[in-house]
Backbone as CSV, one residue per row, in Angstrom:
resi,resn,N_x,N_y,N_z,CA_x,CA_y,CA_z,C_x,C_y,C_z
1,UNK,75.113,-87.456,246.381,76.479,-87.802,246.704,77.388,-86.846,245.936
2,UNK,78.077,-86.049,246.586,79.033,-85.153,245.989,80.452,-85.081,246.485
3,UNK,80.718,-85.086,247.438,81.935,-85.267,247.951,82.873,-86.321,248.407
4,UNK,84.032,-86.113,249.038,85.017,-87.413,249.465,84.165,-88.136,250.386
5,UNK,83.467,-87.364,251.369,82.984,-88.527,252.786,82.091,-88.944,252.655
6,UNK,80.691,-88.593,251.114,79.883,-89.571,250.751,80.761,-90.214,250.050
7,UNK,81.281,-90.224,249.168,81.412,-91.189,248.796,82.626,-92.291,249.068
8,UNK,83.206,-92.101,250.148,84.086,-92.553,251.212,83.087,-93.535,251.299
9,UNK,81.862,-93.039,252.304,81.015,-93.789,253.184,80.170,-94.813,252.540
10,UNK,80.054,-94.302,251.063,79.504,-95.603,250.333,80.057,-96.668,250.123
11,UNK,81.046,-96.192,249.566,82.296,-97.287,249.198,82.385,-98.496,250.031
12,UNK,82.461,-97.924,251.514,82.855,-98.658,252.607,81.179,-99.351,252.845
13,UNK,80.681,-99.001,253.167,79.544,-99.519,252.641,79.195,-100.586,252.339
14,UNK,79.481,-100.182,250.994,78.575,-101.571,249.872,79.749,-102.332,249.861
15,UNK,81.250,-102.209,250.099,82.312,-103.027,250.468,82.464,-103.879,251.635
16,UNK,81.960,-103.403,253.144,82.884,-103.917,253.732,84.183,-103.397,254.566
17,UNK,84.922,-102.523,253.700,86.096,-102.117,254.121,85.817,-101.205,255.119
18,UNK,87.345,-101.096,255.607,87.274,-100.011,257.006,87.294,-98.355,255.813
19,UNK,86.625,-97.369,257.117,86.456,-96.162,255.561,87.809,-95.577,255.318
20,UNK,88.536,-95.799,256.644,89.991,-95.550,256.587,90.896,-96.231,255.582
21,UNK,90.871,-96.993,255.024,91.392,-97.916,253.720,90.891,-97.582,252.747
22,UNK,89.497,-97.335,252.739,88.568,-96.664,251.746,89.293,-95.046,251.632
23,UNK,89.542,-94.104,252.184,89.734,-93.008,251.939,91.647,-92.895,251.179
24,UNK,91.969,-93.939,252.026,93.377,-93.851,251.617,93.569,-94.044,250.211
25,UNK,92.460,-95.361,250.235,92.680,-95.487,248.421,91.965,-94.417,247.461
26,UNK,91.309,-93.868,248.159,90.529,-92.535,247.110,91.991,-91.869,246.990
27,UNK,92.146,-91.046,248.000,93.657,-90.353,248.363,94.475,-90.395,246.970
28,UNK,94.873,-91.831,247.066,96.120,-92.490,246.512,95.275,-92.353,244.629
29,UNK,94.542,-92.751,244.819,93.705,-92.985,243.080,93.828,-91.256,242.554
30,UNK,93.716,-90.611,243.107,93.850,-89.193,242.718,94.855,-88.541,242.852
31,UNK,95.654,-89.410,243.516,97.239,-88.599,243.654,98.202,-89.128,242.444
32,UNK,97.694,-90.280,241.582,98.203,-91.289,240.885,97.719,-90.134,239.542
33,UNK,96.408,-90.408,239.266,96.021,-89.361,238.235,96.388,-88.007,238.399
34,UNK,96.841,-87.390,239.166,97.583,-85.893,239.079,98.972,-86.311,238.672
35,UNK,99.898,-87.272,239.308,100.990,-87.375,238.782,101.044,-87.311,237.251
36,UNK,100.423,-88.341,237.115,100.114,-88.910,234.779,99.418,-87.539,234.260
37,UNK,99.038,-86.870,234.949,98.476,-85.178,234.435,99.648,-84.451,234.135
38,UNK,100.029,-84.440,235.426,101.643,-83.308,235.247,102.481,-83.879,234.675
39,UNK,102.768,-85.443,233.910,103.258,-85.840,232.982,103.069,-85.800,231.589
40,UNK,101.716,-84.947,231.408,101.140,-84.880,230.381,100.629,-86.622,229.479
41,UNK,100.591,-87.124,230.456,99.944,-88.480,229.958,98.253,-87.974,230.250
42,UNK,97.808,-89.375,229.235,96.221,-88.720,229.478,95.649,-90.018,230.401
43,UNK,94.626,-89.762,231.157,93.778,-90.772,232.225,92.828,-91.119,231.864
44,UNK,92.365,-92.308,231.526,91.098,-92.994,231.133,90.412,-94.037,231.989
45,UNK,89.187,-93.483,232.133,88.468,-94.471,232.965,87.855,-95.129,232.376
46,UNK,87.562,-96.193,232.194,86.468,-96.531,231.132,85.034,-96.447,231.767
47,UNK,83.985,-96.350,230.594,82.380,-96.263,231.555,82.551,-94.830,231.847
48,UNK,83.750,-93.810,232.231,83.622,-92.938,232.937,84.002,-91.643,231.713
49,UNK,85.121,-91.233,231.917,86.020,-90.507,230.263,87.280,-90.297,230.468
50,UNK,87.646,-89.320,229.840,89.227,-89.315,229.889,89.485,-88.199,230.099
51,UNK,90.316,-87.873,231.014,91.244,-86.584,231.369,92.426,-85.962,230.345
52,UNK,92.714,-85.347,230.069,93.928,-84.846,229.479,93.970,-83.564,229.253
53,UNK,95.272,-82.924,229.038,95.934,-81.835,229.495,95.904,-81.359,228.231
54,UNK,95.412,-80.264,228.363,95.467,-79.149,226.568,96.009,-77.619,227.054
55,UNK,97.092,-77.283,225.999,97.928,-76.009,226.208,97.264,-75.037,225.776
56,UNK,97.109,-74.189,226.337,96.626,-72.743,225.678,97.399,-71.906,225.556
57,UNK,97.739,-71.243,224.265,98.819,-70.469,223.526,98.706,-68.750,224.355
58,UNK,99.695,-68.305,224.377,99.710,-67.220,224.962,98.700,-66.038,223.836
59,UNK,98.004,-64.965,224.686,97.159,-64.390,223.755,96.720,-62.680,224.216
60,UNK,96.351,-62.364,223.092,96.495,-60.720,223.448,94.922,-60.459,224.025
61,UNK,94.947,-59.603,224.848,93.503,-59.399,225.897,93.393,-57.843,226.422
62,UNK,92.192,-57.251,227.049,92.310,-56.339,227.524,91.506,-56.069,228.946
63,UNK,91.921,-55.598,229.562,91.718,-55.209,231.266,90.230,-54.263,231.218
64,UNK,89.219,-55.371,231.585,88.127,-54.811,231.336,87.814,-53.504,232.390
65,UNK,88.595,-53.134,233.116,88.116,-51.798,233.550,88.917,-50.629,233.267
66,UNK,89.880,-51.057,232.488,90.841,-49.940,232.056,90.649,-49.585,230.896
67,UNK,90.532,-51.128,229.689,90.382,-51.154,228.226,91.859,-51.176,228.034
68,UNK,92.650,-51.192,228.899,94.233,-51.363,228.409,94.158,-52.425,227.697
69,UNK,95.128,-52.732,226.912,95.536,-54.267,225.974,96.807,-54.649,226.811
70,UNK,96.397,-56.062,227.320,97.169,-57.017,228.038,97.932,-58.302,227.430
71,UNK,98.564,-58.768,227.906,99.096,-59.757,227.264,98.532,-61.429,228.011
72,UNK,97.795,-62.498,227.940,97.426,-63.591,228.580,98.532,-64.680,228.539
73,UNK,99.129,-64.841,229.312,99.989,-65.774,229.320,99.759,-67.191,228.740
74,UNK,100.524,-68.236,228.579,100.070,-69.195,227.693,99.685,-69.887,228.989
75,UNK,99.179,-71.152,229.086,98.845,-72.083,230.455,98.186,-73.433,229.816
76,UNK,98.152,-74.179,230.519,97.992,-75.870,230.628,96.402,-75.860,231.621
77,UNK,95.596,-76.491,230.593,94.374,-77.029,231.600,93.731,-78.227,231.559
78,UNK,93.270,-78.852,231.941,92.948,-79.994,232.192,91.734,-80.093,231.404
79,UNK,91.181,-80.899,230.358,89.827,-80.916,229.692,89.167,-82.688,230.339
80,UNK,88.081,-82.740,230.148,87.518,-84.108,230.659,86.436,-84.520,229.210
81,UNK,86.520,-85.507,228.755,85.720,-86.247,227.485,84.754,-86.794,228.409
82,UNK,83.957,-86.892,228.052,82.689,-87.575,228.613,82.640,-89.379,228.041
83,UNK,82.873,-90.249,228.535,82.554,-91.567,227.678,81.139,-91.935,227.383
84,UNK,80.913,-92.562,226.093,79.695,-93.036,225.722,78.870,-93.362,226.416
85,UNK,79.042,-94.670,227.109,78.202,-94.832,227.998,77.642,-94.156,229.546
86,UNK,78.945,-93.281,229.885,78.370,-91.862,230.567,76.877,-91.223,230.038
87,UNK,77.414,-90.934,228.739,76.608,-89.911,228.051,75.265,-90.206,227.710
88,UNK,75.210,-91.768,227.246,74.034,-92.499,227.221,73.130,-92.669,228.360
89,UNK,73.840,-92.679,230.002,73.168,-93.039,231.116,72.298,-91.807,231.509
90,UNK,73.334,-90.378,230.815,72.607,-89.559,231.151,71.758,-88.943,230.739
């Protein structure tokens, strides 16, 4: 199971639900956690881990086919914690 329409199709599935209600709420559950991202709030699942947003400082680099020295802009990325019992299952 790797993607939206397995796991759409499970959902609906072992639920019951139409997969169309099922997908909407995937939809919506991930459109909810990108919002609280770009708010710089952090997302916790429990059982699962936590999302949150870490800045990376702007930094000096070089253009590996030139060897010029570049400049790396600073940027925002998303890191994921693994929770315990994740880590234990696996």
């Amino acid at each position: 199971m790797a993607g939206k329409a397995e796991l759409v199709d499970r959902v609906a599935e072992l639920t019951g639900y139409p997969k169309t209600q099922v997908a909407m709420t995937y939809d919506l559950l991930f459109e909810l956690m990108s919002e609280a991202l770009a708010e710089d709030d952090k997302v916790t699942v429990p059982n699962f881990g936590t999302f949150q947003v870490t800045a990376r400082p702007a930094r000096a680099g070089r253009n590996p086919a030139t060897g010029e020295a570049i400049t790396i802009s600073a940027s925002k990325s998303v890191r994921f914690k693994v929770s315990k019992n994740l880590k234990e299952a696996l």
